[in-house]
N, C-alpha and C positions, 0 to 999 in steps of 0.2 A: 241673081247674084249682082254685087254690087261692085264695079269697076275701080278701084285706088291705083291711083299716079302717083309712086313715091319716086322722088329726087332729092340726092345729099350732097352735102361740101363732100369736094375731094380730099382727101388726106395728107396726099404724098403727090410728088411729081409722077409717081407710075400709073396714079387713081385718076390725073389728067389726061394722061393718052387714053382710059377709053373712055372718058366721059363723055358723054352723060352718062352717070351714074343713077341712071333711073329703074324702073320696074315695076309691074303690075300687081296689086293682089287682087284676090275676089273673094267676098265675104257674105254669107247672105245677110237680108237685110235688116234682120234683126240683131245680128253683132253690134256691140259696142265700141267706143273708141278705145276702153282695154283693153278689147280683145284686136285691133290696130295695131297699137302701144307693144301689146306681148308681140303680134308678129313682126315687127320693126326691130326688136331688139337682135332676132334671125339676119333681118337686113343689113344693117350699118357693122363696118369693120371690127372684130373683137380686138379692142384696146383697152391698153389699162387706163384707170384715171380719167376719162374724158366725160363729158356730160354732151349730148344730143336734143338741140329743143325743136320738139314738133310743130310745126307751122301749118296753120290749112287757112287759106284766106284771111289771113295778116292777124290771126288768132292763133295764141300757143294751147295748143290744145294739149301737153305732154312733154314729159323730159323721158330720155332715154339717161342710164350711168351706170358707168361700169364702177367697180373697186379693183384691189390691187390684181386678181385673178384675171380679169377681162370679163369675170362674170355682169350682167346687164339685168338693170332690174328698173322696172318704169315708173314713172308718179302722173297721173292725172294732173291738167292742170286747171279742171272746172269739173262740175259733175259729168257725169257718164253720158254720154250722148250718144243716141242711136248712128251707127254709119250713115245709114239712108236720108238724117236728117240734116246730115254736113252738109254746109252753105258749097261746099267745091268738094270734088274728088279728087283735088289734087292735093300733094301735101309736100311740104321738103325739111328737109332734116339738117337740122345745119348746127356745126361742129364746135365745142369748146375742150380746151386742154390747159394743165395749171396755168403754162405760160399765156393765157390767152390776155388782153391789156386789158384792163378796168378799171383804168387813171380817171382822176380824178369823183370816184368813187370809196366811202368808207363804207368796211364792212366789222363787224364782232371779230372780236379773238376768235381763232382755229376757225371762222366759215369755212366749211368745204365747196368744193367749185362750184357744185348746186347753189349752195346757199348765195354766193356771190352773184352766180348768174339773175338769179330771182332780184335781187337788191339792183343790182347795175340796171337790168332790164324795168323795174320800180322806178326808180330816178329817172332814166330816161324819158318814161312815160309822163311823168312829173315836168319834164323840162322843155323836152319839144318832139315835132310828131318823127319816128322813128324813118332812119333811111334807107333799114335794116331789108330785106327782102321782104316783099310786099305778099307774098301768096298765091300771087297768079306765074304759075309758071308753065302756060302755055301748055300742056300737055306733052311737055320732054320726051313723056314716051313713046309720043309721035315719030322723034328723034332713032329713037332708041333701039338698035337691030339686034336681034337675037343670032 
């Protein structure tokens, strides 16, 4: 089995008293990162409207997004990759909501947050090297007591 370190933005001031908001999965080794993706949507809080981009060593490997329901449906964001072949096991999930800033970024009529997030995080990559969480997150679950 294959050992995943997931860690995510907290939400609310309640998600920061217990954080670290981290947790194990185990996958054998032939799973994919869809098969990640679908278990993460499990993971991160059911909200409505939010987009969640998956990070594994300074690579988006995935968006997590809900609609109006809190329902959570995933997108790839490169072909399918074997778990086993992740450059890290660690991963973090970090959190976007309408209001989230994307100043001085243009996007299309009606972009939904996805589409924005893609476009902001495009430009930035265009503009200069990102400050954004790097990937390596230590293994939180180190942290992390049951």
């Amino acid at each position: 089995m294959i050992r995943i370190c997931a860690e995510r933005d907290s939400v609310c001031m309640g998600d920061d008293v217990t954080a670290p908001n981290a947790d194990y999965f185990f996958f054998p080794p032939d799973n994919t990162t869809d098969d990640l993706l679908l278990s993460l949507c499990g993971y991160v809080p059911h909200m409505k409207n939010v987009v969640w981009e998956v990070i594994c060593n300074k690579q988006i490997i995935g968006y997590l997004f809900s609609d109006e329901t809190g329902y959570y449906q995933y997108e790839s964001a490169g072909s399918c990759e074997i778990i086993s072949e992740l450059p890290s096991h660690s991963i973090f999930c970090k959190y976007y909501y309408e209001s989230s800033d994307f100043s001085g970024n243009s996007f299309p009529d009606g972009a939904t947050l996805l589409e924005r997030i893609k476009v902001s995080k495009a430009q930035q990559h265009l503009t200069e090297d990102s400050d954004d969480f790097d990937g390596d997150i230590h293994d939180p679950c180190l942290r992390f007591q049951r």
